[in-house]
N, C-alpha and C positions, 0 to 999 in steps of 0.2 A: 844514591839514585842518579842518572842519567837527566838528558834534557832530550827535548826534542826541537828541531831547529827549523825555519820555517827558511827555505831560498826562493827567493827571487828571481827569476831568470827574465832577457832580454824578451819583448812584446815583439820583435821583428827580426831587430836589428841586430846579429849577434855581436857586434863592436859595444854594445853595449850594456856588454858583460862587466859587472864589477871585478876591485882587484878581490876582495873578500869574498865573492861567490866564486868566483873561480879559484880559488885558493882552497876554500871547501868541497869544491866538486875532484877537485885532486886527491884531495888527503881522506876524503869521509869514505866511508865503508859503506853503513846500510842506508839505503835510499827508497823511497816509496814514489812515484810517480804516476800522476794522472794519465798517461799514454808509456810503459816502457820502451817500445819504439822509438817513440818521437825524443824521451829523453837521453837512451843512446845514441839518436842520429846529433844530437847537440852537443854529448860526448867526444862524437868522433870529430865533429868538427872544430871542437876545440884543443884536439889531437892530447885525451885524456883518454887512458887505458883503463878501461872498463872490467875488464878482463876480472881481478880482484874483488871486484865489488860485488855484495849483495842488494837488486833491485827490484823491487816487488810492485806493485800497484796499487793504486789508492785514488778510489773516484766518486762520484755520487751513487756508486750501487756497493761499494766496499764497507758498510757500516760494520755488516760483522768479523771486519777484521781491525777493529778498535781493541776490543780487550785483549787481542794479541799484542798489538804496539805496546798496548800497556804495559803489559806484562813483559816484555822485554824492555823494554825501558826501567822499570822495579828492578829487573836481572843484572840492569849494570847496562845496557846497550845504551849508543845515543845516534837517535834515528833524525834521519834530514826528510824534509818531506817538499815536492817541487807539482806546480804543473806545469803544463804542456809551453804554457807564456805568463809572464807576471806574476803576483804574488797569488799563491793555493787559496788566501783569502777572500783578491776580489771575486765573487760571481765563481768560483772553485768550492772542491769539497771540502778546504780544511774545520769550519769553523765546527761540526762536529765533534769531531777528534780533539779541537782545543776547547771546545768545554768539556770532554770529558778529562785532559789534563788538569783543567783547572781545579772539576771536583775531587781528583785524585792528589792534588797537589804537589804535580810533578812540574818542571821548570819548563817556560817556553821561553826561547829564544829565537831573535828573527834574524836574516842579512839579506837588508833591504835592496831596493834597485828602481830599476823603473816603472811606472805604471801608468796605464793606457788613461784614466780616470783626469790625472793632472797632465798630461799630454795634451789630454783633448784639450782640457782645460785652458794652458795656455795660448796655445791654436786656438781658439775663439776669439780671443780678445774679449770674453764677458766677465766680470765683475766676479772676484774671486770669492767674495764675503759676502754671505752664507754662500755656502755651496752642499747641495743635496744629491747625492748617487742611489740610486734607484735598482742598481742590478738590468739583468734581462726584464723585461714587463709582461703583459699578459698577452696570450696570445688571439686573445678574445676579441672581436672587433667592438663591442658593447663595452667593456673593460676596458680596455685602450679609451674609449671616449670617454667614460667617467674618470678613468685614470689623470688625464689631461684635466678635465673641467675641476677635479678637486687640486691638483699642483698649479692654477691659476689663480689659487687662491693663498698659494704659501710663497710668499718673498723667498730672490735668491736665484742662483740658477742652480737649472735641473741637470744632472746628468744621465743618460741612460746606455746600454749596452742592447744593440738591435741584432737580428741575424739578415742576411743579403735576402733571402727566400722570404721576408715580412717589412723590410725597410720602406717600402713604395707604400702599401697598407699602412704603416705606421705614421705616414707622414702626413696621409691623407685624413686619417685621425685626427693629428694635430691641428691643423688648422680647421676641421669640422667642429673641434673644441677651443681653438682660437684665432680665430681669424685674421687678427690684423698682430701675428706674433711672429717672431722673427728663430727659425730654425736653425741650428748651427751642425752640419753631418760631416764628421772624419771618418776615412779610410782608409785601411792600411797601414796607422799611425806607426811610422820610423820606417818603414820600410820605403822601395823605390818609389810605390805607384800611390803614396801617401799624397792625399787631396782633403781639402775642406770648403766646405758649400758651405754660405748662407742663403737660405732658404725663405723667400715669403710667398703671401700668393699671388702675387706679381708675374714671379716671374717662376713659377711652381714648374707650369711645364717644361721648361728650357732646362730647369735644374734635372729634371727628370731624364730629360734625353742624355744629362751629361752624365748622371750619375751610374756607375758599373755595379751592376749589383752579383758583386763577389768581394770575397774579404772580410773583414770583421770591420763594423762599426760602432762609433758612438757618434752619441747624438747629445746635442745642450737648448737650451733657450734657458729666457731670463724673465722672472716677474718682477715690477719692481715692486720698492716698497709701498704696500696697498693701501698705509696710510697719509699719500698722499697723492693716490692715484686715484681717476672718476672710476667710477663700476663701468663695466665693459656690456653695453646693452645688448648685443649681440649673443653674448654667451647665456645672457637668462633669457633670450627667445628661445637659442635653442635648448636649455633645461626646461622652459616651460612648454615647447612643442613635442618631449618627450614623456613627460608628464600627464599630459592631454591624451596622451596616444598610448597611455597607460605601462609605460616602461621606467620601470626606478621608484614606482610606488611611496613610503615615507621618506625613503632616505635619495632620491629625487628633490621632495620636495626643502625638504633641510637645506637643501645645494640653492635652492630658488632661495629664499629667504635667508641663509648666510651670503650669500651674494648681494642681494638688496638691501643688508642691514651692517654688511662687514663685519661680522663675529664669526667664533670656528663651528664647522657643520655637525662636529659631535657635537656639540650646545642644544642647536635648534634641535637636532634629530634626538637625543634625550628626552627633553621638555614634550616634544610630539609623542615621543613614543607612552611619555606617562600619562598623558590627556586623553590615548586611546588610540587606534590605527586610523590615519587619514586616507 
């Protein structure tokens, strides 16, 4: 039996192509890709004759073409699997497909490279340990706020992945869920027009005028450790003033009282929910 190989390609910057990924995009045959386009135009520009290769697609709506991989993978085939930038696993379609190799117990193998996640990462300058990635978030504006008020309560920093059409929205979130927190926004990470803002509400609108909303972003902040930090009274007014106003019902109030008493919100919201709906 075959393996299936997961590549890595460069977030921007094509220089920053490995030797072993490019060595595989030479020699390998069959290939699946999130955009076939985009992955020939990467092709060409790494002056790799494509020509030979079988290239097929593989995205978040390609599920029913898993038991086909499969299946040729069984047949002896060893398939490479790429998105569009960075690894098919960050915020990409692969993780599908690799658990269904897993339950099939067929070999996966990776060749790694850069990723947007520890990029941003380092560009922050925040506190590497813990670190929490988050994917895209909701596109919810109520979501987005609870989103925020519950990662206020987990040490560590946060990482997230924003689209340019919801960045401004997102940010305004933030700080409606914490106020005196310090936002960290990259742009275009490795490429020319690559920028990083820190962000408070100080100085919110300046950032705004300066910020391009196009490109890809991530976004960070940092909680610190909560046991040694005061509770933040700002944040349970505003849990308590949506609570009032009848938004987030039990699991609102859980947010209030694990705030106030610093224990985790599944706790309170358990214990409430066995005593009866509040």
């Amino acid at each position: 039996m075959s393996s299936l190989t997961l590549i890595t390609l460069p977030i921007g910057n094509i220089k920053d192509i490995t030797l072993r990924a490019l060595e595989t995009l030479k020699t390998g045959v069959h290939f699946y890709a999130e955009d076939t386009r985009v992955f020939k135009n990467l092709l060409g520009a790494l002056e790799i004759d494509f020509s030979g290769k079988l290239i097929d697609s593989f995205h978040e709506h390609s599920e029913g073409k898993i038991k086909i991989i499969t299946e040729k993978i069984k047949n002896g085939t060893t398939i490479y699997l790429v998105s569009d930038a960075g690894s098919p696993m960050i915020s990409d379609p692969a993780f599908p497909l690799l658990k269904k190799m897993r339950e099939e117990g067929i070999e996966i193998k990776t060749i790694p490279g850069v990723t947007s996640v520890v990029t941003a990462l380092e560009l922050s300058g925040l506190p590497p340990q813990p670190f929490h990635f988050w994917g895209f978030i909701s596109r919810s504006k109520n979501e987005r706020k609870d989103f925020f008020l519950e990662l206020s309560n987990i040490s560590g920093t946060h990482i997230f992945f924003e689209s340019p059409h919801r960045i401004f929205e997102t940010v305004d979130s933030f700080f409606g869920a914490m106020p005196d927190g310090e936002l960290i926004i990259t742009r275009e990470l490795t490429k020319i027009y690559e920028s990083v803002y820190r962000v408070t509400k100080n100085n919110l609108q300046v950032v705004k005028e300066l910020v391009v909303d196009k490109g890809e972003f991530v976004a960070l902040f940092h909680v610190e450790n909560l046991k040694h930090s005061p509770m933040n009274n700002s944040e349970v007014v505003e849990l308590v003033k949506d609570y009032l106003q009848g938004i987030g019902g039990t699991k609102k109030l859980a947010k209030i009282f694990a705030k106030i008493l610093g224990v985790d919100t599944k706790t309170i919201y358990d214990q409430l929910s066995r005593s009866g709906k509040v």
